[in-house]
C-alpha positions as CSV (number, residue, x, y, z in Angstrom):
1,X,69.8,-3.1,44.6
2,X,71.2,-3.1,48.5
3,X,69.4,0.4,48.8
4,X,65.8,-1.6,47.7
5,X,66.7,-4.4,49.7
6,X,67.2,-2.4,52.8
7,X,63.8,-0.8,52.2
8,X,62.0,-3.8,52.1
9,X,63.8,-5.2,55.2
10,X,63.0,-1.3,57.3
11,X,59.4,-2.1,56.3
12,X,59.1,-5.7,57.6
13,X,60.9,-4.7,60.8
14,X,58.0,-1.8,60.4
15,X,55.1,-3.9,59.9
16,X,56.7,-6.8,62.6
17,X,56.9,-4.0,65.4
18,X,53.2,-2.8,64.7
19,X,52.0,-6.3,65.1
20,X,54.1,-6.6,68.0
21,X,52.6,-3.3,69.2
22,X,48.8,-3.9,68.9
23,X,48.5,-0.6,70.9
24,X,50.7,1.2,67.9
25,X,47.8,2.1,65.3
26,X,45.9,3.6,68.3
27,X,49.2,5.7,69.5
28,X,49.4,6.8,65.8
29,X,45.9,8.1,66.0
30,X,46.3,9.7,69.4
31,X,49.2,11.7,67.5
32,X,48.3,13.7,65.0
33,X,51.6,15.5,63.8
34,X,53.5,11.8,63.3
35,X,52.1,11.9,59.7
36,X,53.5,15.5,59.5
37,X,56.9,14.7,60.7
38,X,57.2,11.5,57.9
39,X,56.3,13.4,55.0
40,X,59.0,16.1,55.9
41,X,61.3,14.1,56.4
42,X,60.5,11.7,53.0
43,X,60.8,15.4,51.4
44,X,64.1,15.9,53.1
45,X,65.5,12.0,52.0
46,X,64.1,11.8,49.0
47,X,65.9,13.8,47.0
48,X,69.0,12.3,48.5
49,X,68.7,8.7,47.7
50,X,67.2,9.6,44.3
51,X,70.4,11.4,43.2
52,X,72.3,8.2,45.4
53,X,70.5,6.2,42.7
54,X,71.2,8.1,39.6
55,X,74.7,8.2,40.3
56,X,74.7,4.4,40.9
57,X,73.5,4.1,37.4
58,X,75.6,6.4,35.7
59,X,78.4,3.8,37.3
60,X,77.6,0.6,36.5
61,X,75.4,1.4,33.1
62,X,77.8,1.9,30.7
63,X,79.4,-1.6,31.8
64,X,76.3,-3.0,31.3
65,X,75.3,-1.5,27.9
66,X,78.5,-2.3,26.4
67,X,78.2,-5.9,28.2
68,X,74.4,-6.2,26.5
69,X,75.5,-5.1,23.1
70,X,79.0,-7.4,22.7
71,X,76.8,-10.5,23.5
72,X,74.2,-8.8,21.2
73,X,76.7,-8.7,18.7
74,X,78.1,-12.5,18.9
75,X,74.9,-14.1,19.0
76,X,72.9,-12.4,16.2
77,X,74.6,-14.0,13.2
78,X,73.9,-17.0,14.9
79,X,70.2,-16.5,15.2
80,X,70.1,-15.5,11.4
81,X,72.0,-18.1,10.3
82,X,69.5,-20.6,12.3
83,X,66.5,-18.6,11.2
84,X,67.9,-19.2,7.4
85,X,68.7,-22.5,8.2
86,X,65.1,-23.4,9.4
87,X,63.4,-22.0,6.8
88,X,65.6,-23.8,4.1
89,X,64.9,-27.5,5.6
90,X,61.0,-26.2,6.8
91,X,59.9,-25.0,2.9
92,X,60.9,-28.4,1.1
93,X,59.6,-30.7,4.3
94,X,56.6,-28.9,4.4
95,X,55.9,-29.2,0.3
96,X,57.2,-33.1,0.7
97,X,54.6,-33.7,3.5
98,X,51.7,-32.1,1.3
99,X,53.0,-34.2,-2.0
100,X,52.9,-37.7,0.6
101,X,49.5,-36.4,2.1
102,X,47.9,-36.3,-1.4
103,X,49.3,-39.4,-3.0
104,X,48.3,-41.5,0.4
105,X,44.7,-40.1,0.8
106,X,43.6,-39.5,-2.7
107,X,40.2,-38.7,-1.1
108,X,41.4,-35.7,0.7
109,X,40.9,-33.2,-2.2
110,X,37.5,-35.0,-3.1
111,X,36.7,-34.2,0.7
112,X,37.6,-30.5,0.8
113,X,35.6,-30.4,-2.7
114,X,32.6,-31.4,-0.6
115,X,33.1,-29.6,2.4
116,X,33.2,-26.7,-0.1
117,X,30.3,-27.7,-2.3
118,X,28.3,-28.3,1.3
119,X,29.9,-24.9,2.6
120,X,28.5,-23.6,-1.1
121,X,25.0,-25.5,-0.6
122,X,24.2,-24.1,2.3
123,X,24.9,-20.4,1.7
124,X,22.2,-21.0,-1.5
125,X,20.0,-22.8,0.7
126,X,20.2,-19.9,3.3
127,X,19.9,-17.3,0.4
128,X,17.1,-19.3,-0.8
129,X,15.0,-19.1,2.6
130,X,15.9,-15.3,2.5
131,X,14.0,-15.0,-1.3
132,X,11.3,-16.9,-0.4
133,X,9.2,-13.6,1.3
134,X,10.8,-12.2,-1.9
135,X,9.2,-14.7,-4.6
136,X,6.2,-15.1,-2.7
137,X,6.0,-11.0,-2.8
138,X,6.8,-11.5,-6.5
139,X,4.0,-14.3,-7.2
140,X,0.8,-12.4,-5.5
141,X,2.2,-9.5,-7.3
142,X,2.5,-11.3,-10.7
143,X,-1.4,-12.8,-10.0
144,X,-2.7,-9.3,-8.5
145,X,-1.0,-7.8,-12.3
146,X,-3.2,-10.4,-14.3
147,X,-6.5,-10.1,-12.3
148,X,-6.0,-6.3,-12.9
149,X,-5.5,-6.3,-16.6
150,X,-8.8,-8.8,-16.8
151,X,-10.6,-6.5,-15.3
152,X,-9.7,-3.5,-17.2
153,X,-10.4,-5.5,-20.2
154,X,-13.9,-6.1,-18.5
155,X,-14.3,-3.0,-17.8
156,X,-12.9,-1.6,-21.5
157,X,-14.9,-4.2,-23.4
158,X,-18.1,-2.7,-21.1
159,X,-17.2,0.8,-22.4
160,X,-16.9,-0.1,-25.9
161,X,-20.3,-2.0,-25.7
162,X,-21.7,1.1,-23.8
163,X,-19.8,3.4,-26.7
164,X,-21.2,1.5,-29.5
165,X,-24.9,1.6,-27.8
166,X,-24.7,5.3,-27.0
167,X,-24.0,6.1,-30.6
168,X,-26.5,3.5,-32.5
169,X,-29.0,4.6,-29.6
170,X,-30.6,7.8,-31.9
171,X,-31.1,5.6,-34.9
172,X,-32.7,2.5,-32.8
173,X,-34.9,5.2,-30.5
174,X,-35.8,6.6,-33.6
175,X,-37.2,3.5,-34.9
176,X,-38.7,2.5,-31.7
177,X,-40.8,6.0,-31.4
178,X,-41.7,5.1,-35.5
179,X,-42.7,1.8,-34.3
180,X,-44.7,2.8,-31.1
181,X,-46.3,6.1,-33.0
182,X,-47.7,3.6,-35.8
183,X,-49.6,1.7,-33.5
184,X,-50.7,5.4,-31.7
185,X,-48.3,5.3,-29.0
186,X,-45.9,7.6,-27.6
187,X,-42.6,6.1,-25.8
188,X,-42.5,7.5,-21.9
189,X,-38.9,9.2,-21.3
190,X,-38.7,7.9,-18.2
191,X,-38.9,4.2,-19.3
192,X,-35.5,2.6,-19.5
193,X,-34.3,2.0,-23.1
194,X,-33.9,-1.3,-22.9
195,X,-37.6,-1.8,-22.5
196,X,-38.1,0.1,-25.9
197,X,-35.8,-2.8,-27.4
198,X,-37.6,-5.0,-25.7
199,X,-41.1,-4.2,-27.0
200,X,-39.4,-3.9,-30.7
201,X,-38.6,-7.6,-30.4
202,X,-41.9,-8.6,-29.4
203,X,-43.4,-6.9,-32.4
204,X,-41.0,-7.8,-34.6
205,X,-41.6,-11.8,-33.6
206,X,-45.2,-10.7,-34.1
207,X,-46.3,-10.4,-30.4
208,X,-48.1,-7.4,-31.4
209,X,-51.0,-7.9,-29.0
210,X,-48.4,-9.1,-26.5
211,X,-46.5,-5.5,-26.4
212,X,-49.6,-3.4,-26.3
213,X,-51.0,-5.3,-23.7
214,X,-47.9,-4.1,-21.9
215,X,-48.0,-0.6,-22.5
216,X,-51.7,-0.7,-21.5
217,X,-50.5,-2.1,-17.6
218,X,-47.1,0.4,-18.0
219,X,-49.5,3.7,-18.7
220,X,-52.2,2.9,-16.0
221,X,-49.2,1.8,-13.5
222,X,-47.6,5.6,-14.1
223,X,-50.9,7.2,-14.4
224,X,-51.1,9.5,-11.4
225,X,-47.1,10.4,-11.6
226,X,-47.7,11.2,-15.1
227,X,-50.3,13.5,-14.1
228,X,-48.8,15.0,-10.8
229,X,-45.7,16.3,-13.6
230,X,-48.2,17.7,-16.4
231,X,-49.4,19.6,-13.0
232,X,-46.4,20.9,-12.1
233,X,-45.1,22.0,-15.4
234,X,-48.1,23.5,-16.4
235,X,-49.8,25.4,-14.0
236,X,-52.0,27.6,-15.9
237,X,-53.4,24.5,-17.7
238,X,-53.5,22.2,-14.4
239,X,-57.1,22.6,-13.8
240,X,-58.4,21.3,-17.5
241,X,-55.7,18.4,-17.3
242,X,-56.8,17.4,-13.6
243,X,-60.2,17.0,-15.3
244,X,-59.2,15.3,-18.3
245,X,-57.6,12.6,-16.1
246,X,-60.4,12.8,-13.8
247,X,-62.5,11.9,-16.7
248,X,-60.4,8.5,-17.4
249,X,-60.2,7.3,-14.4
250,X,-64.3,7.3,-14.4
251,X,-64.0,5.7,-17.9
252,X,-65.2,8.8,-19.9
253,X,-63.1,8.2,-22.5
254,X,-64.7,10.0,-25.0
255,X,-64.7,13.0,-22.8
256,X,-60.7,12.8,-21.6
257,X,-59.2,12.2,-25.3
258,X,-60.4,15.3,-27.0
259,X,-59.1,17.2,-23.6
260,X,-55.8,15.5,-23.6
261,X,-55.2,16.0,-27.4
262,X,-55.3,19.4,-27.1
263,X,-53.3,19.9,-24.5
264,X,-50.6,18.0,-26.5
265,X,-51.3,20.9,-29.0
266,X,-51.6,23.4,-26.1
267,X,-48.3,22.9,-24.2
268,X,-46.4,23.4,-27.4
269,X,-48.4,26.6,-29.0
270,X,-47.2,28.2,-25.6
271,X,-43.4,27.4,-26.1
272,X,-43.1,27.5,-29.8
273,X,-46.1,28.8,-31.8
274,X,-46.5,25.8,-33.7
275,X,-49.0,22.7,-34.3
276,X,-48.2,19.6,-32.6
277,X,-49.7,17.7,-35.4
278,X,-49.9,19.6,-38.5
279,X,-48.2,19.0,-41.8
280,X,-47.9,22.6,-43.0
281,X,-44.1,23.7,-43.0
282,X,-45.0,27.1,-41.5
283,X,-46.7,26.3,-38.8
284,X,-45.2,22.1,-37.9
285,X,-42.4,21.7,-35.8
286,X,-40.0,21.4,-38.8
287,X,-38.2,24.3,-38.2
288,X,-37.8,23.9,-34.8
289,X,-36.7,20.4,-35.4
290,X,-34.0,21.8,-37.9
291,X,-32.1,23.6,-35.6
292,X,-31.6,21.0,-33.2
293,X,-28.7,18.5,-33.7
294,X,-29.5,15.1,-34.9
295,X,-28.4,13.2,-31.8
296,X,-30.5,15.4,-29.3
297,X,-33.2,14.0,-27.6
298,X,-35.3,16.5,-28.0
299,X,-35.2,16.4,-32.0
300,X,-35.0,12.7,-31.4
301,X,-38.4,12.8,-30.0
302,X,-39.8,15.4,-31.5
303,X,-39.3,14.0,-34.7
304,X,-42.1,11.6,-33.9
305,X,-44.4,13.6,-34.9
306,X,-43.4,15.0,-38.1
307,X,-43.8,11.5,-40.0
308,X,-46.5,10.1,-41.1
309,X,-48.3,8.1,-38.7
310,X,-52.0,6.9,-38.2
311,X,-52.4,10.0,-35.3
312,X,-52.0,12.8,-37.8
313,X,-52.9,10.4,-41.4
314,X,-55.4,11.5,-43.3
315,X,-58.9,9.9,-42.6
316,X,-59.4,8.2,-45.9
317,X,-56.0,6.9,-45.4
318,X,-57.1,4.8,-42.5
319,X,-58.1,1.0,-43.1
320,X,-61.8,0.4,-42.7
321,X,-61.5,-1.2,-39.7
322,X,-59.3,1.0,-37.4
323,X,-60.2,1.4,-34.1
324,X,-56.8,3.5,-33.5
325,X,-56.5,6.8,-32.5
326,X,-56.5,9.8,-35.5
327,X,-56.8,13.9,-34.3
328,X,-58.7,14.7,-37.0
329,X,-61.3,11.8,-37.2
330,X,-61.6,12.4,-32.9
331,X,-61.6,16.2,-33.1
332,X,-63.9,16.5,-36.1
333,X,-66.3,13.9,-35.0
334,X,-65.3,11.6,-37.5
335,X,-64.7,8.5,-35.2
336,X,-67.7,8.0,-33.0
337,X,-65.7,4.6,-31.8
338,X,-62.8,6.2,-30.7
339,X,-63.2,6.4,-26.6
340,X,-61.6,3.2,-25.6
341,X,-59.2,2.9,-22.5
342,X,-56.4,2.1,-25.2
343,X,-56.8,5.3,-26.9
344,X,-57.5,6.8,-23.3
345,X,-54.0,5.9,-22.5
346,X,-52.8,7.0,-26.1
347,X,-53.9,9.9,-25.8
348,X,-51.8,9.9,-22.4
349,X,-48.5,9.2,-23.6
350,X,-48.9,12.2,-26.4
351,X,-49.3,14.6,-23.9
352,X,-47.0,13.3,-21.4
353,X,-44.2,13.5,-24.2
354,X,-45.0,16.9,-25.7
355,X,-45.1,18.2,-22.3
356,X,-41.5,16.4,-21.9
357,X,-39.9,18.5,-25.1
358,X,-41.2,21.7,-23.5
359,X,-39.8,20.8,-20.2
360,X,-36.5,19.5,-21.6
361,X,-36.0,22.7,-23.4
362,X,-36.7,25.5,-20.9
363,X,-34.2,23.0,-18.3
364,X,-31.6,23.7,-21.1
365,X,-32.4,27.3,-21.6
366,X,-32.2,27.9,-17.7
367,X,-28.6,25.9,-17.4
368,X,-27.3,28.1,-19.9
């Protein structure tokens, strides 16, 4: 302690001198091996005073160990027994305050309750805000579900209807084309299938006049696109069928029909061999017809013209008043009535659908 205390007191004498000495920080600069000479001579003390100090120690320490740990000693079962004590009396006082506490504010565990129930509340009201991207997620979800599951049930009932027409559509086209063919016309591939149905109804609610009316206007609107396809399919035969429709349009009726007839004939003696319109078995389209399957459109079509039907009836069949058209009464020169723009037009849609069977069946050949 007196060794610290005289350090202290060398340094303030030190520090008094240097202010006394404003000139001393610039000597101390001016001479350069000062520093030097105080760190040898620290090295040389140092060693000194720190075995002065140890030695001190090892004097006056064991005093003062054995001094710390007799007090040590006499004042510890004091501190346990006060500890003890203190926790005896603290224990029951504490309990006895908390007993008085609840039986003079009987509102006091009504108030935690609440401040627990509020605590609770607002944890499910925070919760709740954090669902509600969550539900809202969940509703359009929910709605988007039920829109989709209407619309595939659109969309299925639309197939089934579409299924159900597709396979009732043979036995109602055939029908049609034995309809149409009874009253000498041909139906036009190319016309939608509803409009078949459509002229059905109108001569089943006995519009008659009504629905050939319309197949007059349809056949002289397709006219010229009727005849620009014959053309192109047939080229060998393009010059007599460019007259034959050259020959309507000028209102020689009597002159096209014949021409187109036989070109019905024509168009399928070069494919098959066989008579458009006759009844023999050898020589019909029977056989051809036979090894086609029932729901082609080729036999469906083809088929309408091996029934019987006024085009290929026998003459004394006919009523006496029929202004139709019949091959045999035109070809033979039986009819001398027969060149009308209705039969004109007739006589168009029998070509234009033989010529469509041929077609049809070399695509088919060619995709195989």
């Amino acid at each position: 302690m007196d060794d610290e205390f005289s350090k202290r007191h060398l340094k303030e004498l030190e520090r008094a001198a240097r202010l006394a000495d404003p000139l001393r920080d610039a000597k101390e600069l001016l001479d350069p091996m000062k520093q030097v000479r105080e760190q040898l001579e620290a090295a040389r003390t140092e060693p000194m005073l720190r075995a002065q100090q140890q030695l001190e120690a090892m004097a006056k320490d064991p005093v003062e160990q054995a001094r710390k740990h007799l007090e040590a000693a006499q004042l510890e079962p004091m501190l346990r027994a006060q500890e003890r004590l203190a926790a005896i009396y603290r224990d029951p006082l504490d309990r006895f305050r908390e007993q008085i506490k609840a039986m003079t504010d009987p509102m006091a565990q009504a108030r935690d309750a609440l401040r627990q129930e509020t605590f609770t509340n607002r944890i499910q009201e925070h919760i709740q805000k954090l669902l509600e991207p969550i539900r809202g997620a969940q509703d359009w979800l929910a709605a988007y579900q039920q829109q989709e599951r209407e619309r595939l049930q659109q969309w299925r009932s639309v197939l089934e209807d579409f299924s159900r027409q597709m396979e009732e559509m043979p036995a109602r086209l055939r029908a049609q084309l034995a309809a149409l063919m009874e009253r000498g016309w041909c139906l036009d591939p190319e016309m939608p299938h509803t409009w078949g149905i459509d002229l059905m109804d109108a001569i089943r609610d006995g519009e008659e006049e009504e629905a050939q009316q319309w197949l007059v206007a349809y056949f002289r609107s397709r006219l010229n696109k009727i005849e620009a396809a014959l053309v192109e399919r047939h080229p060998q035969r393009a010059t007599v069928i460019a007259e034959a429709f050259a020959a309507h349009r000028e209102g020689r009726y009597a002159l096209s029909i014949p021409v187109l007839l036989a070109q019905a004939e024509g168009v399928i003696h070069d494919k098959h061999q066989r008579q458009l319109f006759s009844k023999k078995a050898k020589i019909n389209l029977k056989t051809i017809l036979a090894n086609l399957p029932g729901d082609d459109a080729r036999a469906i079509f083809m088929s309408a013209f091996c029934i019987d039907t006024p085009l290929t009836r026998n003459t004394d069949e006919l009523p006496a008043n029929f202004d139709g058209l019949n091959r045999h009464a035109v070809l033979h020169g039986l009819d001398p009535k027969y060149g009308t723009e209705v039969n004109g037009l007739r006589a168009v849609s029998i070509l234009n659908l033989a010529s469509y069977l041929v077609t049809e069946e070399e695509d088919d050949a060619a995709a195989a």
